[in-house]
Each structure stands twice: as C-alpha cells, then as structure tokens.
C-alpha positions as CSV (number, residue, x, y, z in Angstrom):
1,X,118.3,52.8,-134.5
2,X,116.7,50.4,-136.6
3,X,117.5,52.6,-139.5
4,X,120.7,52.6,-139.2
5,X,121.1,49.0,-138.9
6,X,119.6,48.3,-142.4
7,X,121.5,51.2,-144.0
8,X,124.8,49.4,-142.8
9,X,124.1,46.5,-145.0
10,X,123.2,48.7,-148.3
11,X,126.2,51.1,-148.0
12,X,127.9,51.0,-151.3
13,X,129.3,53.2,-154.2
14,X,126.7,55.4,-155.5
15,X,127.6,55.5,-158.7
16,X,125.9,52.3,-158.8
17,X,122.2,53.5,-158.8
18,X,123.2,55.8,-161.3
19,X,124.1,52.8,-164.0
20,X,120.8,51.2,-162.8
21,X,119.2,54.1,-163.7
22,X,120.5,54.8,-166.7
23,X,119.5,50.9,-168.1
24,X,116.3,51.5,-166.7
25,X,116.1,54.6,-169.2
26,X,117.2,52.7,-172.2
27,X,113.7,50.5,-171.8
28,X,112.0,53.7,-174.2
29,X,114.5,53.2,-176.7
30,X,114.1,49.7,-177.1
31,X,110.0,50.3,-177.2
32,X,110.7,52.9,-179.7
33,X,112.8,50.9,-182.3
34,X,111.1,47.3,-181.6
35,X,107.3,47.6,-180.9
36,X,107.3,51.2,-182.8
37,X,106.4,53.3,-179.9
38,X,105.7,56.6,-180.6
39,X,105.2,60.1,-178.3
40,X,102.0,59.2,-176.9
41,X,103.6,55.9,-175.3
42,X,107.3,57.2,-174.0
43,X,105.4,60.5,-172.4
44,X,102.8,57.5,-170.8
45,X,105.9,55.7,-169.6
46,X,107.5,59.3,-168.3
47,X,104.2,60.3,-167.1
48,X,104.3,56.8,-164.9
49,X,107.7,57.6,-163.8
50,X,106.7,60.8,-162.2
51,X,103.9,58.8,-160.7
52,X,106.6,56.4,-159.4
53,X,108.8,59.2,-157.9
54,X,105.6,60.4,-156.3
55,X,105.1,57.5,-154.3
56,X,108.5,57.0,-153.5
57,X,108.9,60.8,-152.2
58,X,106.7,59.9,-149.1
59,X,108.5,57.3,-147.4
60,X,111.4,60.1,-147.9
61,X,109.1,62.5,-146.0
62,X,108.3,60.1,-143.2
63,X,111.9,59.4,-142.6
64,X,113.3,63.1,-142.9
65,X,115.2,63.9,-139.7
66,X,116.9,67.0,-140.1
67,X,115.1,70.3,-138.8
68,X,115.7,73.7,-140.3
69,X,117.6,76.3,-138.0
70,X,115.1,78.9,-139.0
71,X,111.3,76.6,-138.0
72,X,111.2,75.7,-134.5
73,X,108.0,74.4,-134.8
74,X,107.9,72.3,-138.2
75,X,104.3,71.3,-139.5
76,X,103.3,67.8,-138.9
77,X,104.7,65.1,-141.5
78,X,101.2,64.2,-142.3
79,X,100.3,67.3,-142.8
80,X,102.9,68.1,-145.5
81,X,102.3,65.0,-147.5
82,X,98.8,65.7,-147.5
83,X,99.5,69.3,-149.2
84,X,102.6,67.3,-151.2
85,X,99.8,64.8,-152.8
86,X,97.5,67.5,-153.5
87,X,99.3,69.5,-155.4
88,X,101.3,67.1,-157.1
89,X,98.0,65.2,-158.1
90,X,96.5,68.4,-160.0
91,X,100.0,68.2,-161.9
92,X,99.6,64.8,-163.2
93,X,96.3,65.2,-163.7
94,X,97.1,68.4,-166.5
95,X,100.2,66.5,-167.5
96,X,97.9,63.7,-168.4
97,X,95.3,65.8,-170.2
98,X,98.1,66.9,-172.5
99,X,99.4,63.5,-173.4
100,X,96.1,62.0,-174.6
101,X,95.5,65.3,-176.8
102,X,98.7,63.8,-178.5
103,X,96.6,60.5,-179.3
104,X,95.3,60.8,-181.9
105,X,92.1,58.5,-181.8
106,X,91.5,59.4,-178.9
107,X,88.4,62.0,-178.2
108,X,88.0,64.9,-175.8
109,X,88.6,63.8,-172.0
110,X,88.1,66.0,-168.9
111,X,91.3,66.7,-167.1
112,X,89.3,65.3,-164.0
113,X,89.3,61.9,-166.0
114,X,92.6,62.2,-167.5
115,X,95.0,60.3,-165.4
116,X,93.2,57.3,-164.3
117,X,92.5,56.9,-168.2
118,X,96.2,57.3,-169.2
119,X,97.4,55.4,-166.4
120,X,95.3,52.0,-167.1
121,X,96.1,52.6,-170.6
122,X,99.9,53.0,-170.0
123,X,99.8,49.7,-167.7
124,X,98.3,47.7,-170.8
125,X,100.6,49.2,-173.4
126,X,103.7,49.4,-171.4
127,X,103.6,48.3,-168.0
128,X,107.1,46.1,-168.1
129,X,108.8,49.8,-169.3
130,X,107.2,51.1,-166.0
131,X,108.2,48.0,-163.4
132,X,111.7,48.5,-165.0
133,X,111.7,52.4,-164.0
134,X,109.9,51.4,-160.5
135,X,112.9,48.8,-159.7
136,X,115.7,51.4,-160.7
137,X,114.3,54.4,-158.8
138,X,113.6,51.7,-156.0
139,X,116.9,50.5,-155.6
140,X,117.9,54.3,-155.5
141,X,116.0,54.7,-152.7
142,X,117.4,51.6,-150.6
143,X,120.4,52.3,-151.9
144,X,121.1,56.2,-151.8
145,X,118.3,57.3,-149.2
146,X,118.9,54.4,-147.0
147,X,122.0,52.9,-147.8
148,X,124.2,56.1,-147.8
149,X,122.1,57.5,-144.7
150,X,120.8,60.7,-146.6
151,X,117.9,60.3,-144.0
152,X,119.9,62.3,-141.6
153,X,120.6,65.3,-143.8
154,X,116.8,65.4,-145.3
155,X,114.5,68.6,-144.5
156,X,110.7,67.4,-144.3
157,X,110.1,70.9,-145.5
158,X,112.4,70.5,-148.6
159,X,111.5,67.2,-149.8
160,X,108.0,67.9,-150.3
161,X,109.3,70.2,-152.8
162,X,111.6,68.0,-154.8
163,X,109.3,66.7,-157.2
164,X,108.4,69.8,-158.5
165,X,112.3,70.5,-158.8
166,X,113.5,67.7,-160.8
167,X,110.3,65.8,-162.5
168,X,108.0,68.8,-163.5
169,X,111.5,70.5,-165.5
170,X,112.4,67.0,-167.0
171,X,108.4,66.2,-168.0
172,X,108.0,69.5,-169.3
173,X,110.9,69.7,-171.6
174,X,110.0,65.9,-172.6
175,X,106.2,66.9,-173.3
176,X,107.4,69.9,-175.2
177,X,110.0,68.2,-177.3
178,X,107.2,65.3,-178.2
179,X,104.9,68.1,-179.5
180,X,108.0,69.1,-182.0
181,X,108.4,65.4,-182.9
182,X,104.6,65.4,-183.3
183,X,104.8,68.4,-185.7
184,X,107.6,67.0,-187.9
185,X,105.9,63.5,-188.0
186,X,107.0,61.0,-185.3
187,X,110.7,60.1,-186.9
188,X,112.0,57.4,-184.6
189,X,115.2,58.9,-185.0
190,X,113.7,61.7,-183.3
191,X,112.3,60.3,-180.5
192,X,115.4,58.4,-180.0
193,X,117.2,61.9,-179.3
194,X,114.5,62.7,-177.4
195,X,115.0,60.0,-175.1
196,X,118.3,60.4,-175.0
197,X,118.3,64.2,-173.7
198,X,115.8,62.9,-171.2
199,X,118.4,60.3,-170.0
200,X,121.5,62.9,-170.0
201,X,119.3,65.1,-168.2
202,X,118.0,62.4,-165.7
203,X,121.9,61.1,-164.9
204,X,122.7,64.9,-164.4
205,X,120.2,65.6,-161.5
206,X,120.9,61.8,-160.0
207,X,124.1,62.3,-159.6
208,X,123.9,65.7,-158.2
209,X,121.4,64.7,-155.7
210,X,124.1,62.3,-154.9
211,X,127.0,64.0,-154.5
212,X,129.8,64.0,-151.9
213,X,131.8,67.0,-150.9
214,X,135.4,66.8,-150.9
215,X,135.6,65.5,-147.3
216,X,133.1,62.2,-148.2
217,X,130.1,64.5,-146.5
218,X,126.8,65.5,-148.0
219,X,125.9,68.5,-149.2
220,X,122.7,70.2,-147.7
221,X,120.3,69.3,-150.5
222,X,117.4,66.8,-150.3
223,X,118.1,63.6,-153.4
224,X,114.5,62.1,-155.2
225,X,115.8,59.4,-156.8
C-alpha cells in the first residue's frame, strides 16, 4: 500500500514532533516581549491554530482505516467531514466573536462576520506566528499519523470528534485566562504564564495522543496533532 511505503521513510522517535511543537509554541512569547503583543493577538494566533488543526483533521478522516466492532455499517467519510466542518465552523465563528470583543477599537461585529474578520486581521498582524504553528502541527502529521502508521488504529467515527476534545478545552481556558489578564491590565508577565500553561497543556495532550504501550503498540485512541 502506497501508504505504507511513505510511512516507512518517516518512521522515527516521536518525541521528536513534540520538541517541534513545543518551539512552535514559544513563537507567542517572543510576539509578546518583542513587538508587545497583547491578548487580542496570542488568542488570534490560537484561534488560527484551531483553524490549522481543523484542516489537518480531514486528511486524518479520509485515511482512517479502522472500523468500530459495534457499527457495521459506518456513515460515509464524506458524510462525516461534512457534519465535522459544520459544526466546528459555528465554533470558530463564536470563538472569534469573543476575541474581537477583547479589541478594543474595534466596534460591534456579527458573529456571522466574525471569523473571516479576525482571520485576515490575524494574517496581517501575525501570520509568520501562524506558518510557524502550521509547519509544527504539519510535521506532526507526516510524522506521527503517517510516519508511525496511526492510520491503521484511527476510527472515522472518533476523529471527527477530536477537535472538540483537545482544541475547544485548550481555547477555552486560553480565552478565559486572557479575559483575567484583560481585567488586571494586560501585564506581559501575565500573558507570558499564560502562554506558558497553554504550552504545558498542549505537550500534555501531544504526547498522550502519542503514546506507546508497554509492548511498542498503540493504544486505541485517535492523536490530532
């Protein structure tokens, strides 16, 4: 299988992706101390990074091989992407509403209008923060998913759902903690720990999506990035 062919050329340690990822998430930091970022631009940059993951999650769903026990008749791939983008897109779309309320010259906009707004704007403020974050969760993906064959041991049915397990719990505590910087007035030493727990809690669901059981296998759990 063609698959397998490429993934015999990309298997590696993969604790690997995990150091890539973790540079990738020091981008904010630098942002923050040099060009004075504050919580409107690192929840932009997170906000991309969910869009990122997004993306990336199809080509996951497309190459899912592994059927549940319990479905015998699984619904079409197409099918479940096209429900996956739906209701991920209403997601960004309110996450996006709430990160421009935290501009604060910026006016009223529908939700409906939200994300394309924040997502141009993000590109011209910080869109070398987001190709660094695109490359590391890339070469997770040709890396982990491919490399490391997870492929074989990924449920269609799952995957659609590990967005929502792992981005919506990291972008919600982030969007919560920047309203707390917000309050007690945008400290960059603040939004440095903020970044920080987002980082800590980033590496912690990489690597557990990762992880090998005590006989080299993989556990039965789908990996995002």
């Amino acid at each position: 299988m063609i698959l397998d062919r490429v993934s015999s050329g990309l298997n590696g340690p993969p604790f690997l992706s995990g150091m890539v990822l973790a540079l990738a998430n020091m981008v904010p930091i630098i942002g923050a101390i040099m060009w004075e970022w504050g919580t409107y631009e690192i929840l932009g940059v997170y906000w991309m990074e969910g869009i990122i993951l997004t993306g990336l999650n199809i080509p996951r769903m497309l190459m899912a091989q592994k059927r549940p026990k319990s479905v015998r008749l699984p619904a079409p791939k197409l099918t479940g992407i096209l429900f996956f983008l739906i209701q991920f897109g209403i997601y960004c779309s309110v996450f996006a509403f709430f990160v421009l309320f935290l501009k604060e010259d910026e006016a009223f906009v529908s939700p409906l209008f939200a994300a394309p707004l924040l997502f141009v704007d993000v590109l011209k403020i910080a869109g070398w923060a987001v190709l660094f974050l695109f490359l590391s969760h890339l070469f997770s993906f040709l890396w982990n998913f491919i490399g490391q064959r997870e492929y074989r041991e990924t449920i269609l049915e799952n995957q659609k759902y590990e967005p929502f397990r792992r981005v919506v719990v990291l972008q919600t505590i982030v969007l919560l903690g920047a309203f707390a910087v917000t309050l007690l007035g945008s400290a960059t030493i603040m939004l440095l720990v903020l970044i920080a727990a987002k980082t800590t809690l980033d590496l912690g669901f990489h690597f557990y999506a990762h992880a090998t059981d005590p006989d080299g296998g993989r556990y039965e759990k789908n990996a995002l990035a």
